[in-house]
N, C-alpha and C positions, 0 to 999 in steps of 0.2 A: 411494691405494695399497692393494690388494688382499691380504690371505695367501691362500696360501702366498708367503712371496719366494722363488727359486729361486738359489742363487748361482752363480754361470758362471766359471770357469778358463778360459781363453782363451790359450794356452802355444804364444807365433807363433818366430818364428827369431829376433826382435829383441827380444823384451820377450813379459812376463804379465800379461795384464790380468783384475782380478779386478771382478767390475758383481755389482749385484741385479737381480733384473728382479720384476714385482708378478705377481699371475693374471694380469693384461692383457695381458701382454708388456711393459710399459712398464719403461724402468730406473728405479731410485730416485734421487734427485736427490741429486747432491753426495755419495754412499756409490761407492766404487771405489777402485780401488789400482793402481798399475802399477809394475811391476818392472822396469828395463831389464837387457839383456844383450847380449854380442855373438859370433859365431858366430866360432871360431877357422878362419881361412881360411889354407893353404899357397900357395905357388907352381905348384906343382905340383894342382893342385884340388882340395886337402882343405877338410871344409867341416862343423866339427863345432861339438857341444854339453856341456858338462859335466854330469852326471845329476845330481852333488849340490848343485853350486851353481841347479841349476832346483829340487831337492826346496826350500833356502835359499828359492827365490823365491817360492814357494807357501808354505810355512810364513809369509812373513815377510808376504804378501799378503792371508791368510784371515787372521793376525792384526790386520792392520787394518782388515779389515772388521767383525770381531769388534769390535774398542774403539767403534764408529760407533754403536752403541746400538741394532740393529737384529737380533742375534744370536737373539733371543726369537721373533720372525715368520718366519725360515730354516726353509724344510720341505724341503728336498733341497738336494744340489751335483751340479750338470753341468759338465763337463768338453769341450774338445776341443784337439786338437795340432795341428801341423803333419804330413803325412806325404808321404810315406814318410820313418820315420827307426829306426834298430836300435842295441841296446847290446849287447853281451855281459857278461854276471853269471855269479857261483861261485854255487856249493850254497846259500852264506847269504843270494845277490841283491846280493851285492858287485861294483861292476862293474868290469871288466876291461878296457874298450875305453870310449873317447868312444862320445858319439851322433854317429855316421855319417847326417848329414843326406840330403836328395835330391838337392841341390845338390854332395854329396862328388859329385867327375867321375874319380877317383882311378883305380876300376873299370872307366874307358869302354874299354879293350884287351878283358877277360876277356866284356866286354859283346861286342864283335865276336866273337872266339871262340867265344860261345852263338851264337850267331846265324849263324856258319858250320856249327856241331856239328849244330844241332836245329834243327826242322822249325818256322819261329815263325809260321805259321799257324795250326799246331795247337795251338802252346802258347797262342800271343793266344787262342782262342778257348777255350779251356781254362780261364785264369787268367782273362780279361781287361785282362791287360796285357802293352804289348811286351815284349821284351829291352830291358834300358836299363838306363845307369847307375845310374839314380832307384830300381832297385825290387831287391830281397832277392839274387835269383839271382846278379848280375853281382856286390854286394857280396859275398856270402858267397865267392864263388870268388874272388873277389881276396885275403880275408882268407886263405883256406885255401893260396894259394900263395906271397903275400909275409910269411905270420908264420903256420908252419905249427904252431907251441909254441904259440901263444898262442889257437888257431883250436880247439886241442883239448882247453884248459884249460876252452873256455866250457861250462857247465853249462845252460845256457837263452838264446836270443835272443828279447829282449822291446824294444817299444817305449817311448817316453817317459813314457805315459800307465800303461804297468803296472808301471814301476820307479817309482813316483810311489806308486800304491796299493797294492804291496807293503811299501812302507815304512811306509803310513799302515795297512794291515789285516792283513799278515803273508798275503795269499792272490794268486795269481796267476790272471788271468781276462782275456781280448782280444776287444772286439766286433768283430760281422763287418765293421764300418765302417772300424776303423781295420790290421785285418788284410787286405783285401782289398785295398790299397794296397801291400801288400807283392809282389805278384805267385807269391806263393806257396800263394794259397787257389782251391781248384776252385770255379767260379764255379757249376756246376752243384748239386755236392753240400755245398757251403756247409761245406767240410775241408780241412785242408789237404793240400797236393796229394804223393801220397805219392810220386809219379815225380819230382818235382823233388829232394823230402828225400833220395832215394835216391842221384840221380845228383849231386848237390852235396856230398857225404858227413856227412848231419844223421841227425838221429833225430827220431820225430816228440814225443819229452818233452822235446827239447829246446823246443818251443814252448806258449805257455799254451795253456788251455782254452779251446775258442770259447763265446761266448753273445754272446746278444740286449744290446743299452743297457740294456734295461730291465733285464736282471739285476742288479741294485743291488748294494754292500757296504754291510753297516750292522757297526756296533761297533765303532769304533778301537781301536786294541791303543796302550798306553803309548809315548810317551809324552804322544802326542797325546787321549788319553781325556781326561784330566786339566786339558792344553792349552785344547781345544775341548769345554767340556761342553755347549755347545748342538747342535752336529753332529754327538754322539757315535752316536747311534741313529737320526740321521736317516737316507734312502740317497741313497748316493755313487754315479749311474750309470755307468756304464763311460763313458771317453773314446770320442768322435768322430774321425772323420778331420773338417779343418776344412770343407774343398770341402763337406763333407755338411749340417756347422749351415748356412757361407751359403745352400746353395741353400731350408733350409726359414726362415733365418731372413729371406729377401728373398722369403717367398711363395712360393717357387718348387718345389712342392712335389706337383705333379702335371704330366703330359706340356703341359697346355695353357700350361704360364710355362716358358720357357727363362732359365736364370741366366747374365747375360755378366759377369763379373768379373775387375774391373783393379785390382789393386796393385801391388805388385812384378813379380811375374809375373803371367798370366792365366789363364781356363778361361770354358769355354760347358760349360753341362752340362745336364741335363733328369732328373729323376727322375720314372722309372717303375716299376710294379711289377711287368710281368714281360719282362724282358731279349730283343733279338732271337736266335733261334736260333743264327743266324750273327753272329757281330758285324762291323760295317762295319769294313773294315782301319782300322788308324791311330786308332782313339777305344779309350777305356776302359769297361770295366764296374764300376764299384767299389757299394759298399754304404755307401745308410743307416742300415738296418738288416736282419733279417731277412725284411722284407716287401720292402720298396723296393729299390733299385738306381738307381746314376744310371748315366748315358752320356753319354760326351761327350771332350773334350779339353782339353790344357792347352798355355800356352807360357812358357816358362823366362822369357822376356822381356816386360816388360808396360811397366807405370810405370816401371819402370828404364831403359829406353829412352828416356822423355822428361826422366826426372831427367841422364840422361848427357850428352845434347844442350844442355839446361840450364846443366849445370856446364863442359861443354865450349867453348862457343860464348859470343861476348859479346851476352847477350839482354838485351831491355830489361824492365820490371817486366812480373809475368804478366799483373794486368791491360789493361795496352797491348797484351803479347803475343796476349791472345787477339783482340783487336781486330783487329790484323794477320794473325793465321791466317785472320779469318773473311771477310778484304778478299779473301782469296785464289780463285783457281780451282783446284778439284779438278785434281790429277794432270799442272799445268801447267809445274812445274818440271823437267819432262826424267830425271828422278832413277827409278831404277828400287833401292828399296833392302830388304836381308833382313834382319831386325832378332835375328838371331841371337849376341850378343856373350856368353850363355852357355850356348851350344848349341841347338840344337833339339829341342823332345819333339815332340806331335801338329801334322802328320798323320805326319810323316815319320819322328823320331825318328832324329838323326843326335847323336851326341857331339860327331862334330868339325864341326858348323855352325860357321862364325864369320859377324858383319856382317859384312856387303860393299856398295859401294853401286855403280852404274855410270850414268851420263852426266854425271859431273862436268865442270862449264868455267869459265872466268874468269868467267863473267857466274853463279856460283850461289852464292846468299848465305845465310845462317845460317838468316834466314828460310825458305827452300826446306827445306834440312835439316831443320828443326824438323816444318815441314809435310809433306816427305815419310817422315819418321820415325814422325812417328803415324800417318798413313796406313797406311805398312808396317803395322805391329802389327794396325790394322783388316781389311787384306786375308788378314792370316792367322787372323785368327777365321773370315772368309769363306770360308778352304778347310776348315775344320773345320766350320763350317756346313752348307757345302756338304754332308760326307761325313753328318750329319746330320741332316738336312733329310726325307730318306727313311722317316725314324721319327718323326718331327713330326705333330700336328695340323695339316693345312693353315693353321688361324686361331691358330697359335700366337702367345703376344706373349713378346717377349724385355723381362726386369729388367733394370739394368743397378747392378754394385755396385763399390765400390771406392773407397779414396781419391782413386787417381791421374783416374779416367776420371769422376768425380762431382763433380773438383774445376775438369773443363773442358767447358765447353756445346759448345764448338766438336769436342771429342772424341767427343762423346756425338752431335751431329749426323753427324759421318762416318763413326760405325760405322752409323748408320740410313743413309746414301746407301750406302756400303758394300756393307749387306747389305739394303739393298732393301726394309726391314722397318722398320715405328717401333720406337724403341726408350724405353722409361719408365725415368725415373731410379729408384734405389728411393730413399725416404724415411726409412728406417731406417739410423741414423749406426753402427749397431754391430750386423751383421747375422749376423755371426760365433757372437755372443756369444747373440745374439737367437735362435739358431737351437737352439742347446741349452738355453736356457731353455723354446722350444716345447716341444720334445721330453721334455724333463723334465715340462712341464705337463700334459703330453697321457697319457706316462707314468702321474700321477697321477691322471687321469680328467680331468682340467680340459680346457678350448679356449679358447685367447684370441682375440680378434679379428685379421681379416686383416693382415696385412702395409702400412702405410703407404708410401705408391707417389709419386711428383713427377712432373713433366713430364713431356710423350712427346714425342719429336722423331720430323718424320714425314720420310722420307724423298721425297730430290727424283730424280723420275724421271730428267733428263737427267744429273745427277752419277751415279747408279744405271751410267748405260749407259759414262761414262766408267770410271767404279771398276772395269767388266767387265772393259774390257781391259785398265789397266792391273793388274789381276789375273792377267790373263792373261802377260803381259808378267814379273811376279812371278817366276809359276809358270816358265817358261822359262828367267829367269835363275838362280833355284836349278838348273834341272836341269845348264845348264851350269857353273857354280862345282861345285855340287858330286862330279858326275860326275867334274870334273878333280881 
């Protein structure tokens, strides 16, 4: 074990997880905390967070990391969230409004409406991101028409991670990482975009200060000075968007590693350090940091798709289970299915997607379901691939991270028949977490060793050419469901 430790926040939709990690990258053994919580969801698709009971979970999380006798070796805290996600606060940072996650779908009308108003070529290309429920525009006009008193009480719109270290420093500050998720940062001029604040009816003070991760806060103000005397002077890096630690904490950290990650939901991304001119429709531009930039896309639905099938269907243990997936033949059960059961983002970006499946018969069993389900989810990495591929190193090698897709060989082999391409497990259990520890290290001057990497599963030519068309096949059947 190495100093500096670096301690990592890790503040997902479900829980907070608090790790050490050494110079190495390595976590410390048996030191970490985790916090559970749970996202208050409507009928209607509300899909929020409580700011104070998260500030409760960090409080309550550094201080047990603190008791672990390790407090003494802490030379920084990195931080990263989930995003997109926005509060509204008064004068004092009092907040006024839940955390409106990306998952709220509340918004998705006001979202159509932008999207008939303006020009969203121009804006994707602009911001780099679409019109969509997920991102600042479509919420802020929903707030401003269904609680137009309450839309004009707020004094600042800040994310998770800056109502977290307002409270901890008394100072507000937003890296370009977790701002550029917001769909409200000019991707060119790394500001916020003063045609959106305008036409949405904001002000540009209503938003924090941009800078770099690396701009630290050091000094707790009361009554955490007192709390935490060993953090007190140390620096606290500005929060992360999460998509940005995994892609550096799986390696994936220059154009030549593509990051494919499955959990709950998905993303393929690639970071590179200077963005295409035009950006390919349907992917995003967001930010590592000042230098960096990733590209790529996301799908609302990932692992949740195979946990639903799971709880839905009477399946037998997963060990057997994968056994039986793997007896299977690619794309032989008839089933053509869209794995949209909480909308659609990249490539398409539709609110009202829903699952759909088509050539259901008496002869299609649980099994088929199961297997054409994952599949599903892998042919729509493939059209996001696809639209990405153009920007790739030809010898590109794709990571692959996630609980859901790292906890099945058989899943990790048919995103490589898939997409045509091997694909290496990563090695790293917590790459999230791992990724803003880098970051932090590197921050400090340090470099820790590569990214530990597992298997590669290589892809089989003749499944490769089935997977094409039943991709194709996919694509068809979205355009019909959804058209109608």
């Amino acid at each position: 074990m190495q100093a500096p430790l670096i301690l990592t926040l890790d503040i997902g939709s479900s829980s907070l997880r608090a790790l050490l990690y050494d110079a190495q990258g390595h976590t410390v053994p048996k030191v970490e905390a985790q916090v559970p919580y749970r996202l208050a969801t409507t009928a209607e698709g509300g899909s929020t967070l409580d700011a104070p009971a998260l500030l409760n979970a960090v409080s309550g999380a550094v201080d047990s990391i603190l008791k672990q006798g390790v407090a003494g070796q802490i030379g920084a805290v990195a931080m990263d969230t989930l995003v997109s996600n926005v509060l509204g606060v008064d004068e004092s940072g009092r907040p006024l409004t839940p955390v409106f996650t990306y998952a709220d779908t509340r918004n998705a009308a006001d979202a159509a409406q932008l999207r008939a108003e303006h020009n969203i070529r121009k804006i994707h290309d602009r911001c780099g991101c679409m019109i969509h429920s997920s991102y600042l525009p479509a919420r802020m006009r929903w707030l401003r028409r269904t609680q137009p008193d309450l839309f004009g009480r707020v004094a600042r719109w800040v994310s998770v991670g800056e109502y977290l270290y307002w409270n901890l420093f008394g100072d507000w500050r937003v890296s370009y990482s977790v701002a550029s998720w917001t769909g409200l940062l000019n991707r060119r001029t790394l500001s916020w975009d003063q045609e959106w604040i305008e036409r949405l009816g904001l002000q540009a003070q209503q938003f924090s200060p941009l800078a770099d991760f690396s701009d630290s806060f050091r000094g707790l103000r009361e009554p955490w000075a007192s709390r935490w005397r060993e953090l007190s002077d140390k620096p606290w890096f500005l929060a992360l968007g999460d998509g940005a630690t995994a892609n550096i904490g799986s390696g994936c950290d220059a154009p030549q590693r593509v990051a494919l990650t499955v959990g709950t939901s998905g993303a393929i991304r690639v970071a590179v350090e200077q963005a295409p001119e035009t950006l390919p429709w349907g992917l995003w531009n967001y930010r590592v940091d000042r230098r960096r930039c990733l590209l790529g896309g996301a799908t609302t639905d990932g692992g949740s798709v195979y946990a639903w099938l799971l709880e839905t269907l009477r399946l037998p243990d997963p060990a057997v289970l994968e056994e039986q997936l793997a007896a299977m033949e690619p794309a032989a059960h008839g089933l053509t299915f869209l794995p949209f059961f909480s909308g659609e983002r990249a490539p398409g970006w539709r609110d009202d997607a829903r699952a759909a499946i088509a050539g259901l018969s008496l002869q299609t069993s649980p099994l088929d379901l199961v297997r054409a389900g994952l599949e599903a989810v892998a042919l729509r990495f493939a059209s996001i691939h696809r639209a990405l591929a153009a920007h790739l190193p030809a010898d590109h090698q794709i990571i692959a991270s996630g609980a859901a897709i790292l906890a099945s060989p058989v899943w990790l082999q048919m995103m490589a028949d898939v997409l045509g391409r091997p694909v290496t497990a990563s090695a790293e259990k917590e790459g999230t977490s791992r990724g803003a520890a880098v970051l932090a290290l590197d921050a400090l001057g340090l470099q820790p060793p590569p990214a530990a990497l597992g298997a590669t599963y290589q892809p089989d030519p003749r499944r490769h050419l089935l997977y094409q068309s039943a991709l194709d096949q996919q694509a068809a059947f979205y355009d019909k469901v959804l058209s109608a």
